[in-house]
Each structure stands twice: as C-alpha cells, then as structure tokens.
C-alpha positions in Angstrom: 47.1 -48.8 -20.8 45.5 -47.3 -23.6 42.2 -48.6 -25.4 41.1 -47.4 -28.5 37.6 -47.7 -30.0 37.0 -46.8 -33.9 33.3 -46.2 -34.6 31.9 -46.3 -37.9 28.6 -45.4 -39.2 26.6 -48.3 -41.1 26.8 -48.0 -44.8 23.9 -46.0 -46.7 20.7 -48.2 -46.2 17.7 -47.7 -48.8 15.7 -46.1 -45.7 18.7 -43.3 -45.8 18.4 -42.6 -49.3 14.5 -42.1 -49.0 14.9 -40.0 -45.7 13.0 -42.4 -43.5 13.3 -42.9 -39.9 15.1 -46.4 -39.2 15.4 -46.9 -35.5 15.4 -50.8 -35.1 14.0 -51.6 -38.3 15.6 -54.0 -40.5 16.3 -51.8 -43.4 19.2 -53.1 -45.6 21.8 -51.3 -47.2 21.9 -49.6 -50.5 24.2 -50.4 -53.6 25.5 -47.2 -52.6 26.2 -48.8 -49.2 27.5 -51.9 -50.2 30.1 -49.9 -51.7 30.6 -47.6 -48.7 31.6 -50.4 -46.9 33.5 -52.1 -49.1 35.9 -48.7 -49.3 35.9 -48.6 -45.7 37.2 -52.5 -45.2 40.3 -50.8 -47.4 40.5 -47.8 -45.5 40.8 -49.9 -42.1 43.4 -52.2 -43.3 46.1 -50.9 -41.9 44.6 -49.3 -38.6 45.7 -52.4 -36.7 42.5 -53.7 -35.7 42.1 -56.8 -33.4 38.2 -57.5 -33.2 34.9 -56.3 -34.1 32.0 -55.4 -32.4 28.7 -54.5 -33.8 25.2 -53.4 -33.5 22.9 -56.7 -34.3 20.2 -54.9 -36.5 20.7 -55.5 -40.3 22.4 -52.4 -41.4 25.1 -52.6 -39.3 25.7 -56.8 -40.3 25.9 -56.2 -43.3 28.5 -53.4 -43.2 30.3 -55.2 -40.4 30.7 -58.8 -42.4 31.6 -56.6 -45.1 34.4 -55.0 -43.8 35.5 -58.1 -41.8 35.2 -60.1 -45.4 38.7 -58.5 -45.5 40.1 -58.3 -42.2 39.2 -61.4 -40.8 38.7 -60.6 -37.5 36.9 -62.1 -34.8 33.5 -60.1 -34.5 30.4 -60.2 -32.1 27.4 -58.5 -31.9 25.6 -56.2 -29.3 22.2 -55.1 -29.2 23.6 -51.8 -26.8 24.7 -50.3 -30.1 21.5 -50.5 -32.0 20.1 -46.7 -32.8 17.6 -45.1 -30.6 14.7 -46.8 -30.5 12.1 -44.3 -33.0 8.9 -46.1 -31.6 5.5 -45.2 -33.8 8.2 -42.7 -36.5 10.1 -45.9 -37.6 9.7 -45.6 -40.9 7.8 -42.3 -42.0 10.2 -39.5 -43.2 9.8 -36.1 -41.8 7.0 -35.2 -43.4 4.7 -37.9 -43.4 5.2 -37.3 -39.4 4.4 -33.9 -39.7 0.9 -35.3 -41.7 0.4 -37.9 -39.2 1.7 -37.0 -35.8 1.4 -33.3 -35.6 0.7 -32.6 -31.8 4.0 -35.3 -30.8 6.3 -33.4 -33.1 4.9 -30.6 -31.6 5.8 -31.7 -27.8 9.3 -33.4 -29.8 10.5 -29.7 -30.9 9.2 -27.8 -28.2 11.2 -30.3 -25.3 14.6 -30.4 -24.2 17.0 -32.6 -26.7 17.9 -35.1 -23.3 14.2 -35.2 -22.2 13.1 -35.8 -25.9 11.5 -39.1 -26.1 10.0 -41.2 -29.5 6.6 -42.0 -29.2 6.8 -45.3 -27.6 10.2 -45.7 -28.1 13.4 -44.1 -26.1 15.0 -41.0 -25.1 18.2 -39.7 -25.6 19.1 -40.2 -22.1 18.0 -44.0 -22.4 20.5 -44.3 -25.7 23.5 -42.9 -23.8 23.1 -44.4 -20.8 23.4 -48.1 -22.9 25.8 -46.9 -24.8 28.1 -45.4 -22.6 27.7 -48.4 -20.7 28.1 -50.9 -23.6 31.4 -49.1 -24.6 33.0 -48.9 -21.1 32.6 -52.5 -20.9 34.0 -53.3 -23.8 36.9 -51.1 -23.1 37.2 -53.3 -19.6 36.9 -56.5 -21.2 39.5 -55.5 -24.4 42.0 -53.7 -22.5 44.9 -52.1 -24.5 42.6 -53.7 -27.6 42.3 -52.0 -30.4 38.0 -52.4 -31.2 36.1 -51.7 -34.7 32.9 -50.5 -33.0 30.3 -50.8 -36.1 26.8 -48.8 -35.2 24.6 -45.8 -35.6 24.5 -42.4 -36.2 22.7 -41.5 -33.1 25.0 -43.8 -30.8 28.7 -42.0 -32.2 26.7 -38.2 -31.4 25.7 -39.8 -28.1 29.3 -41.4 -27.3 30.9 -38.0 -28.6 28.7 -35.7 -26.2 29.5 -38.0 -23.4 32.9 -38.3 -23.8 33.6 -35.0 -25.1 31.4 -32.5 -22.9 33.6 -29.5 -23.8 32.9 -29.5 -27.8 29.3 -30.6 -26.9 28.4 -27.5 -29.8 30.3 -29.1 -32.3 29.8 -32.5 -31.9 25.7 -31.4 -32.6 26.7 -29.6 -35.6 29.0 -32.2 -37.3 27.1 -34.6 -39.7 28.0 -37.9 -38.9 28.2 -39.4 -42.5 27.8 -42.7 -43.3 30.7 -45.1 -43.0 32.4 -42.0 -41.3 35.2 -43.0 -38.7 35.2 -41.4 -34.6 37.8 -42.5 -32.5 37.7 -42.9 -28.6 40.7 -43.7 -26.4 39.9 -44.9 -23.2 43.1 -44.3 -20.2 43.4 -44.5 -17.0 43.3 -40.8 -16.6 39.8 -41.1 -18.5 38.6 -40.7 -21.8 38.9 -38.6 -25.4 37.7 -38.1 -28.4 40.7 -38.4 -30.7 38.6 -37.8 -34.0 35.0 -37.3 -34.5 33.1 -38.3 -37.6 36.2 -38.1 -40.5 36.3 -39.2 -43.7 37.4 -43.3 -43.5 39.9 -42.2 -46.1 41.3 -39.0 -44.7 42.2 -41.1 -41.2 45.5 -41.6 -40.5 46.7 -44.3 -38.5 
C-alpha cells in the first residue's frame, strides 16, 4: 500500500527576509509569505490531499491554516516537525554570530555536519532522529493517506538525507525554497524520495 507525504516549506517569515536564525522562535510570516502560501493552497488543489499535518511553531500555522483556508482539510499539529532547535543563535544572523560567538562557530565549522550541535540547542542527529520518527508514524497511522506535511527547511534536508542516502550530495546542495514541495512515498519495500524541493507550481500530480 502506498503512502505518500508532500512536504512544504513555511512561507517567507520576516526573520527570512532579514537573514536571522529562527529555530523555535515565533517569527511570523512576511507579506511576501502570506502570499507564498496563498499560491501554494492553489497549487495543491488538485494533488488529492486528505489531511494536514504541521509543525506547531508560528511560521508553519500560519502557512498551514492558509493553505487549508482552501482545502478544508482536517489538520493537526506536531511539535516533531519544528526546525532544529538553534539554542543561544536564535535570532542573530550570521554575522552578528560571528561578532558575538566566535570560538562556537569556530568548533560549529571545524566539526562534523552530524556531530554539529547549536549552542544549547540540538544536533542534526537529534533533528532526524524525531523527524524520521515523527514521519514513519504518521505514515503507520495514515496508511495509503495521502499527508500535506507543513514544516522546515532543516526537517525536508533531514527527511531527504535519510530517505534518500544515495543523492546525499545533492540533496546538501539543493536550496530548499520556501513554500517549495518534496515528496516521500512510503511502501512496503521501503521508502523514496519522489521529488525533492520543486517549485509548488512546476509539480505535477
């Protein structure tokens, strides 16, 4: 029985536009955003969705109810799909870290990417652990279900490196855009990564 999972990036938040670290903070989205996810509720109208699930921090609310103000579909929330947790960054852009933090971004470039951890906040092993777990449930609980997964850049890199091992080169290189769509299908023979991080507009469904 197949599942299928679409993931889509929040809309452009005004922490985006200003090139600020967001992690779990409760930055809302942009007029630029609002609009993002208004032209994505139209691109997903006829993808044959049949329930929503999203990340419970702001951005990804907002863009949810937005899209679902047209769909009408039943939708819950689910804090494994926040973004990784940015600890004492949240906030600063890149560099106002380098100002204030030099020796941790120091240790941050220097490390492994798995083994990289936020100062007092999460690694990239902690983020796709949760979400690898939070999407096979989901997958287990909806089977044959066709999900809107709404959350974060960092989650659709992690789910795409997980799922995907084989491309792991160009799923780092891609830029995951906002509003941008990434399917998963989930089988019995396992999973794939049917499209990664594609224009909502150029999908076909």
């Amino acid at each position: 029985m197949l599942t299928r999972l679409t993931l889509v990036r929040h809309g452009e938040t005004t922490w985006n536009a200003d090139g600020r670290w967001q992690g779990w903070a409760p930055a809302p989205l942009s007029e630029r955003g609002w609009t993002q996810a208004q032209e994505t509720a139209e691109a997903l109208r006829a993808a044959g969705l049949q329930r929503i699930v999203s990340s419970d921090l702001r951005r990804t609310r907002q863009t949810a109810e937005t899209i679902n103000a047209l769909l009408n579909l039943p939708i819950a929330f689910d804090r494994r799909l926040r973004e990784i947790d940015v600890g004492n960054w949240q906030g600063l852009t890149h560099s106002e870290i380098l100002e204030l933090d030099p020796e941790n971004h120091r240790l941050w470039e220097d490390s492994d990417r798995d083994a990289r951890r936020f100062p007092d906040g999460e690694s990239f092993q902690d983020l796709q652990m949760r979400v690898v777990e939070a999407l096979r449930d989901l997958a287990t609980l909806h089977p044959g279900a066709h999900l809107l997964i709404m959350t974060h850049g960092g989650v659709i890199r992690s789910a795409g490196l997980a799922f995907d091992p084989a491309n792991q080169a160009a799923i780092m290189a891609t830029p995951i855009h906002n509003c941008s769509i990434t399917r998963l299908e989930a089988h019995a023979a396992g999973w794939r990564v049917a499209e990664f991080a594609q224009e909502a507009s150029r999908c076909t469904w």
